[in-house]
N, C-alpha and C positions, 0 to 999 in steps of 0.2 A: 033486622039487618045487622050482618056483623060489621066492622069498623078494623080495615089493616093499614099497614101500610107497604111500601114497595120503593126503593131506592136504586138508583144504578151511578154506581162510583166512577168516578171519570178519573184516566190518568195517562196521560202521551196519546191519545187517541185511543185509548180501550177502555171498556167496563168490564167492573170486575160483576161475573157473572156465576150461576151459582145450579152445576146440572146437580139433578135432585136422582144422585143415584143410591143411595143409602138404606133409606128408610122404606119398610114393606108400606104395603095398603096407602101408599104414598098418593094421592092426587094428581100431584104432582112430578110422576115417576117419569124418569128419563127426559125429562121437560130441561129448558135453560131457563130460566129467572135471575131477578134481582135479588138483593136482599133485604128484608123486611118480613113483617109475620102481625100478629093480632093484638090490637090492641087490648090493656089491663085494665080492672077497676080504675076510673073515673083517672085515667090517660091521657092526654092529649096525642093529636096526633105526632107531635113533633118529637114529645116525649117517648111514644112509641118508636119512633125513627130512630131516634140518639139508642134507647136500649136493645133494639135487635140488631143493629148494625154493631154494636159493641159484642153480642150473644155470639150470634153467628161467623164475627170476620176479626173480631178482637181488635176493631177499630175505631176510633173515637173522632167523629165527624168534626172539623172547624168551619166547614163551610158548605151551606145547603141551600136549597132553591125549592121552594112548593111549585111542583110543573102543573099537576090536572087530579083530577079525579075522574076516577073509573068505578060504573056502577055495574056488576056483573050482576044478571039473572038467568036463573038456572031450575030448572021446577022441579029439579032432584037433588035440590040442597037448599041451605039458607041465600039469600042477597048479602053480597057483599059489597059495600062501597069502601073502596080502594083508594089511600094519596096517595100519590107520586110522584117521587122526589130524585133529583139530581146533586151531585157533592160533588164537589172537586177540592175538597181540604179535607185532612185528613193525619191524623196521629198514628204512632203503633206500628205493629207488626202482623202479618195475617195467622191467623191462628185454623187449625184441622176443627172443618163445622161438620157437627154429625148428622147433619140434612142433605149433604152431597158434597162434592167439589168445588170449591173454590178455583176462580179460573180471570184470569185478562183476559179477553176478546176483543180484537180489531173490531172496534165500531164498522167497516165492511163487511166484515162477516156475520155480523150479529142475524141481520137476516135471514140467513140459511140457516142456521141454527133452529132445532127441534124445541117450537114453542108452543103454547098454545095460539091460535088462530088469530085470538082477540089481542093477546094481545104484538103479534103487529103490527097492529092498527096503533095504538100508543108510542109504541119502539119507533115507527115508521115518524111519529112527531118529533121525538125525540130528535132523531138520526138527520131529519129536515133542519136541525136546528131553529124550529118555530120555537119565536120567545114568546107567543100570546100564552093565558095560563088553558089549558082543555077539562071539557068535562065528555064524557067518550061515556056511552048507555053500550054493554055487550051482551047482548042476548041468547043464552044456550039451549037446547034439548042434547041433553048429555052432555059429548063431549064436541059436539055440533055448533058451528055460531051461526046462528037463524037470522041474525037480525043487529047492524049496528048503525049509531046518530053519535056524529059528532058536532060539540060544538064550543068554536074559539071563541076567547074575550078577549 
């Protein structure tokens, strides 16, 4: 099981969001997402957090929140278990990421936005403003969600 992580930046009521229009053989293609990515030799997740949000957005977190974990299964790839994390502090300047566009998004509209399935089911916590922390199990065949348990602490 791989180990990432997944952040969504908060600022006036938007997340900074990140369509993944760039990169071929992408997973992730034309999808919207957070940002965040894989964690490195002996990592933590937090550490992971602070250095891809720095990769990707050339920003330098002050203030973060561990929301939930997400455990995706998938039987046409490895398991990923997923933290997820919300910031609303923040240094810098945004910088051109070569995984797609950088973008604000009205937390309203975040919904309608082209995601995957599962996750909004997570987005949908998010968006509720639920402070309990989640752990959200998402079950795929392909790119199919067969099967989701959530559960708050």
């Amino acid at each position: 099981m791989t180990i990432t992580t997944l952040c969504y930046i908060e600022n006036d009521d938007k997340y900074l969001m990140l369509h993944r229009v760039k990169k071929q053989n992408d997973i992730n293609k034309g999808k919207w997402i957070g940002v965040g990515g894989h964690t490195e030799n002996q990592e933590s997740p937090e550490e992971c957090l602070l250095r891809e949000v720095k990769e990707e957005t050339g920003l330098t977190l002050t203030s973060y929140k561990f929301r939930g974990l997400v455990t995706f299964i998938n039987s046409e790839c490895e398991s990923e278990l997923m933290c997820v994390f919300t910031a609303d502090g923040y240094t810098g300047e945004l910088i051109e990421c070569n995984e797609g566009e950088l973008c604000w998004v009205d937390k309203k509209i975040v919904p309608e936005l082209p995601t995957w399935e599962g996750d909004k089911v997570f987005l949908n916590l998010l968006l509720s403003e639920e402070k309990r922390f989640f752990s959200v199990k998402l079950q795929y065949e392909g790119e199919l969600l067969v099967n989701t348990e959530i559960r708050l602490y």
